[in-house]
C-alpha positions, 0 to 999 in steps of 0.5 A: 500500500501506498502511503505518503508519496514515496514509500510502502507499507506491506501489511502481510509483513513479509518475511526474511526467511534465511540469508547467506554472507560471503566475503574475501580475505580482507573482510575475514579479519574485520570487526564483523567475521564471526557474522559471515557463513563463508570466507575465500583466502584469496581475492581470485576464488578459484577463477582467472578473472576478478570479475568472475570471482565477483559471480561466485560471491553470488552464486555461492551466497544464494547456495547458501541462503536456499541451503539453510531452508532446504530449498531448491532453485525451483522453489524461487519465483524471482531472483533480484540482485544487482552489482557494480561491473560494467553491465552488472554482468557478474548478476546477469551470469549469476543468474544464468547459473541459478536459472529463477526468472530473473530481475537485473538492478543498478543502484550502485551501493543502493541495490540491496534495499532497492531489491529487498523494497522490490522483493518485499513488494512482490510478496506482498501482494502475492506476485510470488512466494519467494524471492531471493535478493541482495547485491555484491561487490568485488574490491579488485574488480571495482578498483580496476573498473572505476579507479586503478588496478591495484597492482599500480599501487596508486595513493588514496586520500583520506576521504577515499573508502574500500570496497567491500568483496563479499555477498549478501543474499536473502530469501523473502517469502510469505510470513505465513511461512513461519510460526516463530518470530522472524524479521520482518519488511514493514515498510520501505521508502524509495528514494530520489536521485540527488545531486549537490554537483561534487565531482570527486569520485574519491569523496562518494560519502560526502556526495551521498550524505545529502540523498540519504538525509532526503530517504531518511526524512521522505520516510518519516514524514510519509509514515508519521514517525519519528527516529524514536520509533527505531532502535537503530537508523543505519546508512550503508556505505556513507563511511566516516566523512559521509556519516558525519554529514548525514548527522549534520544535516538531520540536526539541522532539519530538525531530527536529533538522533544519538550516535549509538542510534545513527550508524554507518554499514561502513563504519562497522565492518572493518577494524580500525587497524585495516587501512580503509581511509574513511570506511567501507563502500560497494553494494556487498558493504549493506548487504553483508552487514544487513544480512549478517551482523545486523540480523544477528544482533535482532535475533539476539533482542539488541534490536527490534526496529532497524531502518536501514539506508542503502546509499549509492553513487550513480556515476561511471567511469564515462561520466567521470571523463565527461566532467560530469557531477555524481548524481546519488541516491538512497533507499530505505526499508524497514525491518522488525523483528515479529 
């Protein structure tokens, strides 16, 4: 159902049924490890490139998330995911492996709410049982495509963030599929392009701090909350600079929230003595942390209602060269733990 202009309440309450977290070497040793169902000790995988590398995070997190519900390909009516690569091909092959009707999406690093908003949406009003969703993201991969490949060794400033290698998936499907209680969609707001005209594609936090603080108040007003009604409000890639801002700018809209109550996915993930510059980006960064650390702190009772807000940068490598400013955007879905 629609409610306010942008967002969607979904009164069966759809559920996430199971998840699976994959990640690389790097993220092994972070802050967030113990939450990961699988690790690869190096960045390759098995494969010869680093693209297909970034199609087997997926592969085998989806693997991992039908596992744990004793489910089979053909028990999934939709598949939902999206990645940074060049034409999101490591998804598209992905989804050739797994063979479920299959949505491609780019967000950038906003593509793993803007699947579970879709996928939430789908159950809800009965356009499948379920769905699986997520997005991934490969540090080598992304760093040669948009940056530079990392055996150039070229210096990052310190507003620069690391992208995440790992995957996260879910499987969402109907609530009536479970008696226990589970977390649950209950809402989602989508959001709208914004752009503050920053160019510099080594500052993506400061760039997307704006389009997250746009979602996060679009949100409260369509649904008539307020940040007390959450026990955590959670950016997924904004990093230290972009975190920061955010903070700001919501005060000065007039939402206070604490720093324990606003935290960023990229922030979390890696330990302070892993040189990251500011924190962490790529869609694997939200969908890793939602779908591992953050689900096991609802189980847990460490929280019961969680916004989360994937941000994402919509430049490419073309636009960059074209001198063009970097157009972001931010969805956000509700969760709670019933």
């Amino acid at each position: 159902m629609l409610q306010g202009s942008r967002s969607w309440v979904f009164p069966s309450r759809p559920a996430i049924l199971s998840t699976g977290v994959v990640g690389g070497p790097f993220e092994k040793k972070g802050n967030l490890s113990a939450d990961f169902d699988q690790f690869y000790d190096d960045l390759w995988m098995g494969q010869d490139t680093y693209e297909k590398a970034n199609r087997t995070l997926i592969e085998d997190a989806v693997a991992i998330a039908l596992e744990k519900q004793a489910l089979k390909n053909g028990d999934i009516q939709f598949f939902l995911t999206g990645d940074l690569i060049n034409q999101i091909t490591p998804s598209s092959f992905a989804a050739r492996t797994n063979g479920i009707a299959y949505f491609g999406l780019f967000g950038a690093c906003s593509t793993s709410m803007e699947g579970l908003a879709l996928s939430a949406f789908l159950v809800n009003y009965h356009g499948a049982h379920r769905v699986v969703t997520g997005a991934s993201s490969h540090n080598a991969a992304t760093e040669k495509q948009f940056r530079y490949p990392t055996e150039y060794g070229g210096q990052k400033p310190p507003t620069a963030q690391w992208t995440v290698t790992g995957a996260g998936y879910a499987v969402v499907g109907e609530g009536s599929l479970l008696n226990d209680p589970a977390p649950r969609i209950t809402a989602a707001t989508i959001g709208k392009v914004m752009d503050m005209g920053l160019k510099d594609p080594f500052n993506m936090g400061g760039a997307m701090a704006p389009a997250a603080v746009d979602t996060i108040i679009g949100h409260f007003q369509d649904l008539g909350r307020d940040p007390s009604y959450y026990d955590l409000i959670i950016t997924g890639d904004l990093a230290k600079i972009g975190r920061n801002t955010a903070f700001e700018m919501l005060k000065e809209k007039g939402y206070t929230l604490t720093d324990q109550q606003f935290q960023d996915c990229g922030m979390l993930i890696y330990g302070e003595n892993q040189p990251v510059q500011s924190g962490a980006s790529g869609p694997g960064c939200s969908a890793t942390v939602l779908y591992g650390h953050l689900l096991n702190e609802m189980k847990k009772g460490t929280y019961q209602r969680i916004l989360v807000i994937a941000t994402g940068a919509l430049l490419s490598p073309l636009t960059f060269q074209q001198g063009e400013s970097i157009p972001c955007i931010a969805h956000a879905c509700s969760i709670e733990y019933l």
